[in-house]
C-alpha positions in Angstrom: 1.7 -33.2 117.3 -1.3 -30.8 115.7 -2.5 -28.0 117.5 -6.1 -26.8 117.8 -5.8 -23.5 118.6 -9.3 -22.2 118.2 -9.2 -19.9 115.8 -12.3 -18.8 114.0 -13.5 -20.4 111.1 -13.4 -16.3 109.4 -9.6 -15.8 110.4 -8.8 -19.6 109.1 -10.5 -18.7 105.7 -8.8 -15.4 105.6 -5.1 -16.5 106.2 -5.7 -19.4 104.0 -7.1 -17.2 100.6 -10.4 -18.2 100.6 -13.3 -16.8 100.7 -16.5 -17.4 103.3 -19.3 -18.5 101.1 -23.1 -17.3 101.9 -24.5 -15.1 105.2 -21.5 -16.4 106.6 -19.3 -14.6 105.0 -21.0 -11.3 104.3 -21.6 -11.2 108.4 -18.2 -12.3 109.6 -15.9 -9.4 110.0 -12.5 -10.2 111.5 -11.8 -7.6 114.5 -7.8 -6.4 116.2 -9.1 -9.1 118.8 -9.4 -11.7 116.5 -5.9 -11.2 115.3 -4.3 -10.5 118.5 -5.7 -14.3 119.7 -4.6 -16.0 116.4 -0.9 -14.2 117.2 -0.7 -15.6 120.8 -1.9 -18.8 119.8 0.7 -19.1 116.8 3.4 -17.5 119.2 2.6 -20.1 122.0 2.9 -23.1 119.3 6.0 -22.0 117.9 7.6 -21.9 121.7 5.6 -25.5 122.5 7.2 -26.7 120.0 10.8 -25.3 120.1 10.9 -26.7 124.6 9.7 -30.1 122.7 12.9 -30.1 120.2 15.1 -28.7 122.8 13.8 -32.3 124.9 14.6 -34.2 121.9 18.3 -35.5 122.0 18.1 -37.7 118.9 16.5 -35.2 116.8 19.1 -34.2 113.9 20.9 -30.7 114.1 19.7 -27.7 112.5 22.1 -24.7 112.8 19.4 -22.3 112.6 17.2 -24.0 115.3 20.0 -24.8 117.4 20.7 -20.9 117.6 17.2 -20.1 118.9 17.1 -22.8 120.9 20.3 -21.6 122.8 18.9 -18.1 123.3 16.3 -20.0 125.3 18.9 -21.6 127.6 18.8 -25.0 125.8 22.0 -26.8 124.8 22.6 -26.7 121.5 23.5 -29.7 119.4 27.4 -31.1 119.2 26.9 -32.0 115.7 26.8 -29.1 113.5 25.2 -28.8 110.2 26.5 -27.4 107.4 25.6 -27.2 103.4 26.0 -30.4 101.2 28.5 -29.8 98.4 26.5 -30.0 95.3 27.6 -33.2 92.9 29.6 -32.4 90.2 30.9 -28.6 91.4 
């Protein structure tokens, strides 16, 4: 599932390294506000997504997801996971 979570265009370029070419970028200044949106979106996709895996019997277990998915009073997965030997060791 993708998220649009209406961030602007500046704050895109910004997180991703790249610069805003023309007027565009020499009149876009990125304010507290600006930041303090992209945060709440980011924070309300990470918990859309972690009440969608907590929905999701079939999905493989993660130890570390499992964890944070108990703290927010989902079940945690009966299969553990653990670390793969490495071949030859």
């Amino acid at each position: 599932m993708g998220y649009d979570l209406g961030i602007r265009y500046v704050l895109q370029s910004e997180r991703m390294g790249h610069e805003v070419p023309g007027m565009r970028g020499v009149y876009a200044h990125i304010t507290p506000c600006m930041r303090a949106e992209l945060r709440d979106a980011l924070q309300g996709a990470w918990e859309t997504s972690l009440d969608e895996r907590a929905r999701r019997a079939e999905c493989p277990a993660v130890a570390v997801l499992d964890g944070i998915l108990a703290r927010r009073g989902a079940a945690a997965s009966k299969i553990g996971s653990y670390l793969a030997p490495k071949i030859g060791h």
